[in-house]
VOMARLUM-543476 format. One record per residue: residue in three letters; x negated, y negated, z of N, C-alpha, C, CB in turn. Coordinates in steps of 0.05 Angstrom, whole numbers, plus 5000, padded with zeros to 4 digits. Glycine has a CB too. Example, Ala and Ser with C-alpha at 12.3 -4.5 7.8 and 13.67 -1.06 7.14 Angstrom:
2
Ala473651145156475450905156473650665156477450895181
Ser474350455142472750215143474249995157471850125114
This chain:
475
Unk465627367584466427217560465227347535465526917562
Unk466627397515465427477487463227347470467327477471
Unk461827407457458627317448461227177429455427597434
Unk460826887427461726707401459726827375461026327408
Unk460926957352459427047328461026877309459427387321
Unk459326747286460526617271458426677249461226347280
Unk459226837219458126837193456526527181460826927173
Unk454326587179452726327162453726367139449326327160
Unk454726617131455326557089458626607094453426897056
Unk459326567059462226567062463526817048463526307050
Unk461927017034462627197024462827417043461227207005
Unk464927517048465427697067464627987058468427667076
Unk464228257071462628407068464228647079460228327078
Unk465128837069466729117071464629317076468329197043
Unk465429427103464229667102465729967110462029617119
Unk464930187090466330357094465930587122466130447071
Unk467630647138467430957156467031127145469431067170
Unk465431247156464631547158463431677175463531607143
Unk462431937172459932067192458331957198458532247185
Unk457431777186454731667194455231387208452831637167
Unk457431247211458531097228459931037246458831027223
Unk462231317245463931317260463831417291465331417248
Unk462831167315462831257336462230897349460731537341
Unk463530877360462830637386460930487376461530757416
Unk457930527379455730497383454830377355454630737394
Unk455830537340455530437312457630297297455130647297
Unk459530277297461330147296460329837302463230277312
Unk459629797333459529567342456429397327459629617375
Unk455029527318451329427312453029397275447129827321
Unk454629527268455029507244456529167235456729767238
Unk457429117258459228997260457928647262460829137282
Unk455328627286453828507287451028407264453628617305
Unk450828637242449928637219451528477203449728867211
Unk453528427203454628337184456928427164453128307176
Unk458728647184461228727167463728587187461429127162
Unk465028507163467728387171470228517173468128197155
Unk469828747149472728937142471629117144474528947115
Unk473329387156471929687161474429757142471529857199
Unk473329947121474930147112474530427125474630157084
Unk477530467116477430807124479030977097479630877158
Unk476631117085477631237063478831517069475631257042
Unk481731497060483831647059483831947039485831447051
Unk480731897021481032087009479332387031479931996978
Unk478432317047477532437070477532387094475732477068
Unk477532667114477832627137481732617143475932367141
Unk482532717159484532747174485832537188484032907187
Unk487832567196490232267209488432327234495132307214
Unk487432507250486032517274483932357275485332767279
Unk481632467256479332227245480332037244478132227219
Unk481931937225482531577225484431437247484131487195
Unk485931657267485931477284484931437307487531437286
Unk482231577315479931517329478731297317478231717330
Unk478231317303476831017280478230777284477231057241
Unk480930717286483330497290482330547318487030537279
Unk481830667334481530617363479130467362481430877383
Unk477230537358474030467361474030217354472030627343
Unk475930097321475529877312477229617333476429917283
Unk479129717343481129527360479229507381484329647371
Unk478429767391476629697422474629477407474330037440
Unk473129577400470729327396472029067381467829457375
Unk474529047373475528747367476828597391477828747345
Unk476928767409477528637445474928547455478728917471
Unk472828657454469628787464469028527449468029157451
Unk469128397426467028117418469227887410464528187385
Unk471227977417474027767414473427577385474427507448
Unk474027797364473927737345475127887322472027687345
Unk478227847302479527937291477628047275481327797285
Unk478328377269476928557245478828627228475428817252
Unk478228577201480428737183479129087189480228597142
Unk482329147169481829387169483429637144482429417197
Unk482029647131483229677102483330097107480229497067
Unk485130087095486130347090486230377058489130387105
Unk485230547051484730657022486030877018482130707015
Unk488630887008489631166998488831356979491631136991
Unk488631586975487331746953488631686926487432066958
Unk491131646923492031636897492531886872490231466889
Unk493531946861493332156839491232256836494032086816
Unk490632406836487432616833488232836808486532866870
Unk487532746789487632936764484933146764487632736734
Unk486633466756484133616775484333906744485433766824
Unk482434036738482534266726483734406751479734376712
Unk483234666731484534896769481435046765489035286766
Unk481535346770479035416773478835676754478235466803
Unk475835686761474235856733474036206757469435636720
Unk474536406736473636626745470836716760473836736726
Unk469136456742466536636768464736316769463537046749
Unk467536086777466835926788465535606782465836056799
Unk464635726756463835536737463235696701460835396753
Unk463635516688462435586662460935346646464635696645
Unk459935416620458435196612459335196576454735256622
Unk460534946576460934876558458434676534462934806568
Unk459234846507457534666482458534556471456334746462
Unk457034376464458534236452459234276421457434026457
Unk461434176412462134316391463734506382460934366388
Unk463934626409466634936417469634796419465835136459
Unk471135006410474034896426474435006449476734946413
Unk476534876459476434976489479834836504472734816508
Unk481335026509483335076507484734976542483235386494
Unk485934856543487434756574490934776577486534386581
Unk491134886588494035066594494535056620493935376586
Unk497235026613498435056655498035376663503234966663
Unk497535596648497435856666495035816680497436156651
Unk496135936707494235976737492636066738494836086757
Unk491736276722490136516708487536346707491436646674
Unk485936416733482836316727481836386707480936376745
Unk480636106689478936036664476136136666478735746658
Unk475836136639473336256633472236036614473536566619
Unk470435976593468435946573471035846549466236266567
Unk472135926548474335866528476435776534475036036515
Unk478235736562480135636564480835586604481935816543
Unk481835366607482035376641485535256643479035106660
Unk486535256661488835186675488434786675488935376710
Unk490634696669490134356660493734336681490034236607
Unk493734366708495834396732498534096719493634306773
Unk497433956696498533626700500533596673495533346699
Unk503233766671504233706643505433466630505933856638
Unk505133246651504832956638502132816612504432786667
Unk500433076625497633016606497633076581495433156613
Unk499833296584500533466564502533316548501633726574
Unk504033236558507233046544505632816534510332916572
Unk502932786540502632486529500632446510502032286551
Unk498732696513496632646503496932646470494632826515
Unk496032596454495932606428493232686407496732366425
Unk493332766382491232776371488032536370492732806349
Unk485832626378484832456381483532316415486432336366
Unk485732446423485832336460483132426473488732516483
Unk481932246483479732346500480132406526477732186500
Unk478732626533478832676558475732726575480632906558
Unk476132586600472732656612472832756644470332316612
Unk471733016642471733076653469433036675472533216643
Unk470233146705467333106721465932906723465533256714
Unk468132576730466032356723465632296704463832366729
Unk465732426674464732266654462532486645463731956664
Unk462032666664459632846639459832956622458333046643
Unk463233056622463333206597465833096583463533536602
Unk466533116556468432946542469233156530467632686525
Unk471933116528473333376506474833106489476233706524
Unk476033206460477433106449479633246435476232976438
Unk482033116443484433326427484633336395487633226435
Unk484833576390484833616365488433776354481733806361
Unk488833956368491833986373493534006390492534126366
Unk495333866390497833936412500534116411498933676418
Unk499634256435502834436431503934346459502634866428
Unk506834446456509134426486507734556508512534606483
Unk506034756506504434786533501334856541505734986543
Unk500034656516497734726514495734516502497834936502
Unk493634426503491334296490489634516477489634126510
Unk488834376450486934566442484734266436488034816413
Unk482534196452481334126447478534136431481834096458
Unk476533946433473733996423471333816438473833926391
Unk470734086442467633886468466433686451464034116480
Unk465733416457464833276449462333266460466133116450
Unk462133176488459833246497460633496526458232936505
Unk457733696524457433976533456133956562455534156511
Unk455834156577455534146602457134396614456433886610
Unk456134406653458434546661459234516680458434726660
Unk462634616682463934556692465334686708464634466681
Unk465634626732465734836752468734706765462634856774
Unk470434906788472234896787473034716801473035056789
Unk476234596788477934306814475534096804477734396864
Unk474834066785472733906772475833586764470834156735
Unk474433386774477233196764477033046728477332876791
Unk479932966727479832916693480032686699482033026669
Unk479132456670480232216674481232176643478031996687
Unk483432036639485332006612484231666604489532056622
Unk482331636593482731276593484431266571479731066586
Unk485231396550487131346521489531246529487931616502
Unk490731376553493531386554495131296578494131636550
Unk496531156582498531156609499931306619499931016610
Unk499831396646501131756653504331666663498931996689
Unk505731736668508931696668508131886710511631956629
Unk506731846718506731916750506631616758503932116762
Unk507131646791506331466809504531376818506831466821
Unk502731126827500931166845500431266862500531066851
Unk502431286885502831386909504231756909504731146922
Unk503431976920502632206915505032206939499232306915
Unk505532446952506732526973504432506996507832816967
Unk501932606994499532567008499832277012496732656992
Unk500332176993499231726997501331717014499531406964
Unk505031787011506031597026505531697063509231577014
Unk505031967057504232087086501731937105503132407078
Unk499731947080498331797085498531367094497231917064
Unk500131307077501031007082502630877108502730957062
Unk504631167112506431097134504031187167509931337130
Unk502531307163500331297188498931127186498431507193
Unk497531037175496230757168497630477172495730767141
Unk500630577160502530257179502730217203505530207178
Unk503030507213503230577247501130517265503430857252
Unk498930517255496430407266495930217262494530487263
Unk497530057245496629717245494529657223495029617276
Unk493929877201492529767181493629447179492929947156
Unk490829317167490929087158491429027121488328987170
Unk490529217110489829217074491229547069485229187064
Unk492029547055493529907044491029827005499929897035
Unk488829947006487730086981489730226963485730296989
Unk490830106940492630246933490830296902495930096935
Unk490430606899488830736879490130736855488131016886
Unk488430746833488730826801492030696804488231266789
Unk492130416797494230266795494130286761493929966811
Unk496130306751497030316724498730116716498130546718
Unk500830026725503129736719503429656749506929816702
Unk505329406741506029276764508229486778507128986756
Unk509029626765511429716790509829936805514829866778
Unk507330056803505930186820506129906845502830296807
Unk504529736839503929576863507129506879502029286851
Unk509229376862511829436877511829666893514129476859
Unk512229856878513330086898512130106922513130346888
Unk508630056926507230046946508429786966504430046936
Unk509429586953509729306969512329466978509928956950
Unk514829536977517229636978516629727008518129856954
Unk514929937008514230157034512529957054512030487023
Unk510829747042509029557073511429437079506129277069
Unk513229337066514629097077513128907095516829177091
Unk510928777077509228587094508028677119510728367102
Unk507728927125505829007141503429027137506229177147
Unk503029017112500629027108499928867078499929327111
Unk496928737077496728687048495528847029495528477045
Unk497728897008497529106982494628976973500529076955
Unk491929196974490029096957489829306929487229076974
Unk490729216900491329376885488229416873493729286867
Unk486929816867484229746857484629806827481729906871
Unk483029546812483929626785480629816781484829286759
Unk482130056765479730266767480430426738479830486798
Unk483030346724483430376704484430266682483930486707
Unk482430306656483430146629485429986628484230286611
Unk487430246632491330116629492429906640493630286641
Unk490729886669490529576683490329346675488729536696
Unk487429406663486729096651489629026629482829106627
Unk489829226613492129106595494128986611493429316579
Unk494828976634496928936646496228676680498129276650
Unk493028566670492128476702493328316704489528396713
Unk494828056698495427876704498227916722495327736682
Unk499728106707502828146722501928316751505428386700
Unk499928536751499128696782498628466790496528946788
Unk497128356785495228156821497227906819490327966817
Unk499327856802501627656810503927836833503427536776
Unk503128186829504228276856502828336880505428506853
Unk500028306878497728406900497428156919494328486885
Unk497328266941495927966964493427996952495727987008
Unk491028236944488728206937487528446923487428126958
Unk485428396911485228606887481828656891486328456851
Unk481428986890479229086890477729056854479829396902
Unk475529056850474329106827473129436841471828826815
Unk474929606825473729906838472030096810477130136854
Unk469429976815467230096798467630366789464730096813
Unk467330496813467130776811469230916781468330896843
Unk472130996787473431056759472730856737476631056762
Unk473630666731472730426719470630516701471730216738
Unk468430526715465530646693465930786679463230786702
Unk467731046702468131316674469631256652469731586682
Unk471531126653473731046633472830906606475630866647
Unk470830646621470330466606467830526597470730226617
Unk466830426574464230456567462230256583464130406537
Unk459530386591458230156606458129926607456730146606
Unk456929836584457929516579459329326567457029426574
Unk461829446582464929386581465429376606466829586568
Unk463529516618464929416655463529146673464129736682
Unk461329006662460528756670461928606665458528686664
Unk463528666636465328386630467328456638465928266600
Unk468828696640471728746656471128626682472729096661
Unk469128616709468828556727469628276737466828626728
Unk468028116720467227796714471227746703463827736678
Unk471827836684474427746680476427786708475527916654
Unk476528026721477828136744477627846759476228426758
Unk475227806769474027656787475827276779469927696782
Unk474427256752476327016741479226956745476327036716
Unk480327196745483527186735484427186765485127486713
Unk482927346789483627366813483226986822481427626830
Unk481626846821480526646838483126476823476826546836
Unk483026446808486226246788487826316800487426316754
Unk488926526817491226646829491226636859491526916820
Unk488226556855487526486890488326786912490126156904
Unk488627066898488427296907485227296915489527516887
Unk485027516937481827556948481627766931481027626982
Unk478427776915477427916897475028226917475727666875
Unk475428396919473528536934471828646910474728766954
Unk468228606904466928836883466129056906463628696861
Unk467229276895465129516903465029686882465829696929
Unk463429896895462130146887459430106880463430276864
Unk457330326894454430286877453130006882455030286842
Unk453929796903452829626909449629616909453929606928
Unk450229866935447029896947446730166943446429816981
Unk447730346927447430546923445630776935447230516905
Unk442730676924440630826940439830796966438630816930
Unk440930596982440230607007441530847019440830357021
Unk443331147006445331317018441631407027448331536998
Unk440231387015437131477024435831457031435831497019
Unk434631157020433130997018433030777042433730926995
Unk430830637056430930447078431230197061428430457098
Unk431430137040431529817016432329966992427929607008
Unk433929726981435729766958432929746937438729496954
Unk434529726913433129646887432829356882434529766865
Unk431129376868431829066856434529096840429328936833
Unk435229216828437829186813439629176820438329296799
Unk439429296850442129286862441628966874442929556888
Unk439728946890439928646902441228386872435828556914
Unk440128556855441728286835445028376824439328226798
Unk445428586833448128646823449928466849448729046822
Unk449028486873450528436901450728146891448628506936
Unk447628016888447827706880450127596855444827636868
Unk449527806836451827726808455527696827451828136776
Unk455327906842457927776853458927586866458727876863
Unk456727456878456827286898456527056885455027316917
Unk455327056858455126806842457526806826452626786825
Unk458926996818461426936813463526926813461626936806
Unk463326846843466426796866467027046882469726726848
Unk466527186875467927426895467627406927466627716888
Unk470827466938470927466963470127556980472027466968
Unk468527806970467727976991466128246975470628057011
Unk463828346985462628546968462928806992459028436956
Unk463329036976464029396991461729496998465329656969
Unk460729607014460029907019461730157024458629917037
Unk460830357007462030607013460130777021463430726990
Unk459130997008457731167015455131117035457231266994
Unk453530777030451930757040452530727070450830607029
Unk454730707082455630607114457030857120457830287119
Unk458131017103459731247106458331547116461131267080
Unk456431577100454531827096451231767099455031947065
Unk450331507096448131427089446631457116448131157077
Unk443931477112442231507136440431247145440331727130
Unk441731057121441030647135443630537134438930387110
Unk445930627148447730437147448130127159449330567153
Unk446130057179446229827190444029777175446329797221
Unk441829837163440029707150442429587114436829977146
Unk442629797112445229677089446829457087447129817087
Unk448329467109449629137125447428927118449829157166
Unk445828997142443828777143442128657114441728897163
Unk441628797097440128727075442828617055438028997064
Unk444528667056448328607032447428327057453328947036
Unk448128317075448128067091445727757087447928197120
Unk443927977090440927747078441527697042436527967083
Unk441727817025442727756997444627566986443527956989
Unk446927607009449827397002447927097012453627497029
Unk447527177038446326787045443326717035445926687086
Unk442026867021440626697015440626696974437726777034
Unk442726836975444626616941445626466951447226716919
Unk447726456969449626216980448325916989451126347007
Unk444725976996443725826998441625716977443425867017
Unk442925866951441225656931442725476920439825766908
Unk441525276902442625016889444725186872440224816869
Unk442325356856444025486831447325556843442225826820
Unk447425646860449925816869452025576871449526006900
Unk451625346880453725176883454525066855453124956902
Unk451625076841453324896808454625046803451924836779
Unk454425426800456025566787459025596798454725786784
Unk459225586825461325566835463025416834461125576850
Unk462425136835463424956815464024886792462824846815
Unk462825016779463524976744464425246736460524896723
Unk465525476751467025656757470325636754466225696780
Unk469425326768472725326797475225256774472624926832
Unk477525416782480125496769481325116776482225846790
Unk483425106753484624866757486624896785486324786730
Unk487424666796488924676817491924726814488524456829
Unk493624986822495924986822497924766820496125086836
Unk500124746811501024576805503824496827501124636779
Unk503224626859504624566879504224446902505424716883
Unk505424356920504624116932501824246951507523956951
Unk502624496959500624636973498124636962501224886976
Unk497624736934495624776917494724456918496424916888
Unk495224236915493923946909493723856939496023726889
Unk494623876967493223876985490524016988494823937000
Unk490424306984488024426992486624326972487924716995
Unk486924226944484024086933483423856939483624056907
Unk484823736948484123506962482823486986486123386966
Unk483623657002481723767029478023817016483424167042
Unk478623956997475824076994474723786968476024506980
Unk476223656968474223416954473523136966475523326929
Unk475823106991474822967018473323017029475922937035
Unk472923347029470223467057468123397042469823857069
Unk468223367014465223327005464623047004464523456978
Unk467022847002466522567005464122567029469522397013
Unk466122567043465822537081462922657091468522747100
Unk463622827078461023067086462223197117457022877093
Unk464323267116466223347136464823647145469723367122
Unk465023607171463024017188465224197180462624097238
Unk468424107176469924327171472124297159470524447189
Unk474024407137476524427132478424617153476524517105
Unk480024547173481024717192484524607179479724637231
Unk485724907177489324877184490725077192491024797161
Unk492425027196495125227216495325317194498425097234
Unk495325647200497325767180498826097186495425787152
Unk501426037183502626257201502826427176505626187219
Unk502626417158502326737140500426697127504526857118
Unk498226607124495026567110495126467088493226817105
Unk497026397075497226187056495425927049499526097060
Unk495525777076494525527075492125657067494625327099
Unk489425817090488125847088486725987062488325887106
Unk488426157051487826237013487926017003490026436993
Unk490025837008489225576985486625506983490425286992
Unk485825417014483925327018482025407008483625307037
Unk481525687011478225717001479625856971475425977027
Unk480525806954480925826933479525616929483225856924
Unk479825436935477625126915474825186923478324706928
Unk473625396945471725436943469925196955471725506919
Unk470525126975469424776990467424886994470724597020
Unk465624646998463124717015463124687036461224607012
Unk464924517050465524597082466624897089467924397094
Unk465124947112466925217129470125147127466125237167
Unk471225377128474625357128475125457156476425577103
Unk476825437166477725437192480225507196477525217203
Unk481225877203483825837196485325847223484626047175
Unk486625717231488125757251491725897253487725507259
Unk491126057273493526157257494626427292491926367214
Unk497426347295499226477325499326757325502726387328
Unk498226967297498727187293495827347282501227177274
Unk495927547304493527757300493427817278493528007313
Unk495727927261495528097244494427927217498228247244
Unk495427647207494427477198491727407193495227367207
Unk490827367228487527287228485927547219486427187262
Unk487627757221485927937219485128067179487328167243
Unk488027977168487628007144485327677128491128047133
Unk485527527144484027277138481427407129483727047164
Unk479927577145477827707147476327827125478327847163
Unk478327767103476727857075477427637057477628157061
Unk477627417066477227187044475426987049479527047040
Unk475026937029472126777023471626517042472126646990
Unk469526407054469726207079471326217098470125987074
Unk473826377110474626327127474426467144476026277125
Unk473626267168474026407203476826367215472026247229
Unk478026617220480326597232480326657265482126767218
Unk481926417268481626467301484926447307479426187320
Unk485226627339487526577343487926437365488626757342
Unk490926247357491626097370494025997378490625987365
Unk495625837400497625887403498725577378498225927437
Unk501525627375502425397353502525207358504325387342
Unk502124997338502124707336505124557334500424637311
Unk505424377349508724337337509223977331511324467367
Unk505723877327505723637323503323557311506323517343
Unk502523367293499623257277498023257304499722907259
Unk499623107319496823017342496123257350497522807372
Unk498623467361497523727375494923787354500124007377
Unk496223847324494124027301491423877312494723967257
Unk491123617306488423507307487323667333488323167310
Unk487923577354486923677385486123957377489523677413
Unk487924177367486624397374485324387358487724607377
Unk485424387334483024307310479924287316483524017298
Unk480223987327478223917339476724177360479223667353
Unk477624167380477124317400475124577391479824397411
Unk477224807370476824987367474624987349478725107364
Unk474124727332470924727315469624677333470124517291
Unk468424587354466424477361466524807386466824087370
Unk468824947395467425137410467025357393468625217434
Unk468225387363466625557348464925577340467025607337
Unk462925357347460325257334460125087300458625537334
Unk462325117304462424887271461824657268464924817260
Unk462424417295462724147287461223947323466824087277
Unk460823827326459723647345460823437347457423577341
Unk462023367377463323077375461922857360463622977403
Unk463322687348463322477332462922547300461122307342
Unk463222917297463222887267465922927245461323087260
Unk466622807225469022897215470323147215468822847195
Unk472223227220473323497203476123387187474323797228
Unk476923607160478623507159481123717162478323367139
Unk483323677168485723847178487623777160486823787209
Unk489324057160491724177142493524227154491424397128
Unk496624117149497924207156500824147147497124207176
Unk502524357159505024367138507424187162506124787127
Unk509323987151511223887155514123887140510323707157
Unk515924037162516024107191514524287193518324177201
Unk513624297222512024547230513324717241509924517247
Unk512725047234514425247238515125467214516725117248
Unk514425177189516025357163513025397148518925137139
Unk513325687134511025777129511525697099510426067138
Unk508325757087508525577064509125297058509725657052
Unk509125157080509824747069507224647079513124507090
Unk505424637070502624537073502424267060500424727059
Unk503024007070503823807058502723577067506223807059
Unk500723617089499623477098496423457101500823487113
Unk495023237098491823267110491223017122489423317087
Unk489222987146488622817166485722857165490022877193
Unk484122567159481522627162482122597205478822357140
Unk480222707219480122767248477322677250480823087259
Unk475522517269473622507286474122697315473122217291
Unk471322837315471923097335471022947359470023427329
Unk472922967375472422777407470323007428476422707428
C-alpha cells in the first residue's frame, strides 16, 4: 500500500529538473520534502532528457499513489546578438555602437543584431539591454538596416549575449519553431501545465491554447512590460499564470517589480486563475546549505499574499542542496500559514465573489466551514473548476478535490489548498456524501462524527454546474 502523504500548508511548491535532480532517488526524497509540481525546463536539455524525467515522474506517481503535476516550460523567443571576432569586446560608455543584420563577426564598434523586427520597430530613444540588463544601449538613429546606437551603460559583451526590448512590442510569436517542436513532445508525454514564455498579448496565449486543445493547462509567464499593459485580457485566456521574475527584473526597474508582482498576484486570485511566484526564491542555496534572510522573507511575502504556489529553478536544477531547498521553501510556507497575521491578511485580501451560481456556492462553502468549524470542504469535479472556485475564497478548511480524471487531479496539484484524489464518479448527493465522507477520514482529514462540507453540481455528469452544498457528519 502507498505511504498516505498529505501537505500541512496550502501553498503548493514547484520544483525545477535538472542535473542535480534528475534520477529516481532524487526525484522521490524531493518529492517527500515537499514538491508538488516538477518542472522541466525546455530551454535545456533534449526530448531524450525530458522524457526520462516524464518516466521517473510517472514511476514515482504509481510508487506513493499520488497525482504529480508536471509543468513543461517552453523556451520562447530568445533575442540574441550574433558573435564578436575574438569573442568578446568591451564597451564605454558613451561610444556609439552600431547593430546590423551582416554576419560579419563584430568588433568594438559594431556586431550583427540577427532580429529585423527590432529593427522595424525600434525608434529614436528605444532602449535596449543587453546580457540581463548589464549593459544598456539607446537608439539614437534608425536606418532600414541598421541601429546606430549609444552605450548608456558600458561593460563587455561577449558573443550570442541575449537582448531585451522593454520600449516596444515585437510583431513575432511566442511560440518559436523550437516551442511548437518542443510543445507537441510535451503533449505526447502527458505534460500537465505548457510554460508559455515572454507572452506579449492575448493571442500569444490563444495560439498556444489552439495547439493544447485542453491537453494541457496554458500557464502564461508574464515576464514582460507589454504584458502588464494587457494582464487582465491574457489570464482571462490562461488556466494559470506564472509571476516570472527573472526577464521581468531586466525590463522593469527594481522597484517596479514588487508592485508588478503583488498586482499579478491580485488580478490572478479575482479571476480565481492559480498564481505561481518564481525566480530567485532561494537563490543562494544553488550554494549555500540555508537561504538568506531575505529570501526567507521574499518566499513569506508570497505566501502572505495569496499565491498558489512558490518555484524553484536553479536551486533543485543545478544546486548542490536541492532537497535541503524543498525542505526549508516547505518549513517557511507553514510556519506563515501558521501565523495569525497570515489569516487576517488573507482575508482582508479576499476578491469579491463572482457573480455565478458556482462562484456563490463555493463562498458559501468556505463561510459555513468556518461557521461549523468543518475538517473539510470536499467536491466532485470533473474539469477542476469546482475545486478553483473553491480555494479561490481561500477557506480555512482543507479543500478536497475529488475528481474521475488523472489528468485533472494532477493539474489540481498547483492550486492553493487542494488535495486531489482520484476517484470513481458520483451519480447521486447520497453517493457524493459517502465518498466524501469516506475519502476525508482515509486521507487523514476528518474523524467520524466531525462535519465536512460537500459540493456538488446538479445534474451530475455536467461539468461546471456546481449548484449544490450539503453540510455531511462523517460516519
Amino acid at each position: 500500500m502507498p505511504i498516505r502523504i498529505r501537505r500541512r500548508r496550502r501553498t503548493k511548491i514547484v520544483a525545477t529538473i535538472g542535473p542535480a535532480s534528475a534520477n529516481p532517488e532524487m526525484l522521490h526524497r524531493l518529492f517527500i520534502a515537499g514538491a508538488d509540481v516538477f518542472r522541466l525546463n525546455f530551454s535545456h536539455g533534449d526530448h531524450d532528457v525530458h522524457a526520462r524525467s516524464f518516466a521517473m515522474i510517472r514511476d514515482l506517481e504509481k510508487k506513493i499513489g499520488r497525482s504529480i503535476g508536471v509543468l513543461a516550460d517552453v523556451q520562447g523567443p530568445k533575442l540574441r546578438v550574433g558573435r564578436f571576432s575574438g569573442g568578446k569586446v568591451q564597451l564605454q560608455t558613451g561610444q556609439m555602437f552600431r547593430l546590423d543584420m551582416d554576419p560579419t563577426p563584430g568588433n568594438g564598434q559594431r556586431v550583427q543584431l540577427p532580429h529585423p523586427e527590432i529593427l522595424a520597430a525600434a525608434g529614436i530613444g528605444t532602449n535596449l539591454l543587453l546580457d540581463d540588463g548589464k549593459l544598456r544601449l539607446r537608439v539614437k538613429h534608425v536606418r532600414p538596416d541598421h541601429l546606430i546606437t549609444e552605450v548608456v551603460t558600458g561593460g563587455t559583451l561577449s558573443d550570442r549575449k541575449g537582448v531585451n526590448v522593454p520600449d516596444m512590442v515585437l510583431p513575432i510569436p511566442a511560440l518559436t519553431v523550437k516551442d511548437r517542436a518542443d510543445l507537441d513532445f510535451a503533449l505526447s508525454h502527458g505534460a500537465d501545465f505548457i510554460g508559455l514564455s515572454f507572452v506579449q498579448r492575448p493571442e500569444d496565449v490563444a495560439e498556444a491554447r489552439d495547439i493544447a486543445a485542453g491537453r494541457a493547462w496554458i500557464m502564461s509567464k508574464i515576464e514582460k512590460p507589454q504584458a502588464l499593459d494587457r494582464l487582465d485580457d491574457i489570464l482571462a485566456l490562461s488556466d494559470c499564470v506564472m509571476v516570472a521574475r527573472g526577464d521581468l527584473g531586466v525590463e522593469l526597474p527594481p522597484e517596479d517589480v514588487p508592485l508588478a508582482q503583488k498586482r499579478i498576484i491580485r488580478t490572478a486570485r479575482q479571476l480565481g486563475c492559480p498564481v505561481v511566484v518564481a525566480t530567485q526564491m532561494l537563490e543562494s542555496m544553488i550554494s549555500a546549505p540555508a537561504p538568506t534572510r531575505a529570501e526567507a522573507s521574499d518566499v513569506a511575502t508570497a505566501v502572505f499574499d495569496g499565491a498558489d504556489a512558490v518555484m524553484l529553478s536553479a536551486e533543485t536544477a543545478a544546486g548542490q542542496y536541492p532537497v535541503e531547498a524543498v525542505t526549508i521553501m516547505d518549513r517557511i510556507i507553514a510556519r506563515v500559514e501558521g501565523n495569525e497575521g497570515w489569516r487576517q491578511q488573507i482575508d482582508s485580501s479576499h476578491p469579491a465573489p463572482g457573480h455565478s451560481t458556482a462562484d456563490a456556492i463555493a463562498a458559501a462553502a468556505s463561510q459555513v466551514a468556518h461557521t461549523i468549524g468543518a475538517a473539510a470542504i470536499c467536491g466532485f469535479t470533473a474539469s477542476g473548476s469546482t475545486a478553483r472556485r473553491a480555494a479561490r475564497e481561500r477557506p480555512e478548511a482543507p479543500i478536497i478535490g475529488l475528481t474521475p480524471s488523472t489528468e485533472v487531479a494532477r493539474r489540481l496539484a498547483v492550486v492553493w489548498g487542494v488535495h486531489s484524489v482520484v476517484t470513481a464518479e458520483a451519480h447521486s448527493m447520497t453517493e457524493t456524501v459517502s465518498r466524501c465522507s469516506k475519502v476525508a477520514v482515509t486521507e487523514g482529514f476528518a474523524k467520524p462524527g466531525q462535519d465536512i462540507v460537500v459540493l456538488a453540481g446538479v445534474p451530475y455528469g455536467q461539468p461546471g454546474t456546481t449548484n449544490a452544498l450539503r453540510v455531511a457528519k462523517v460516519k
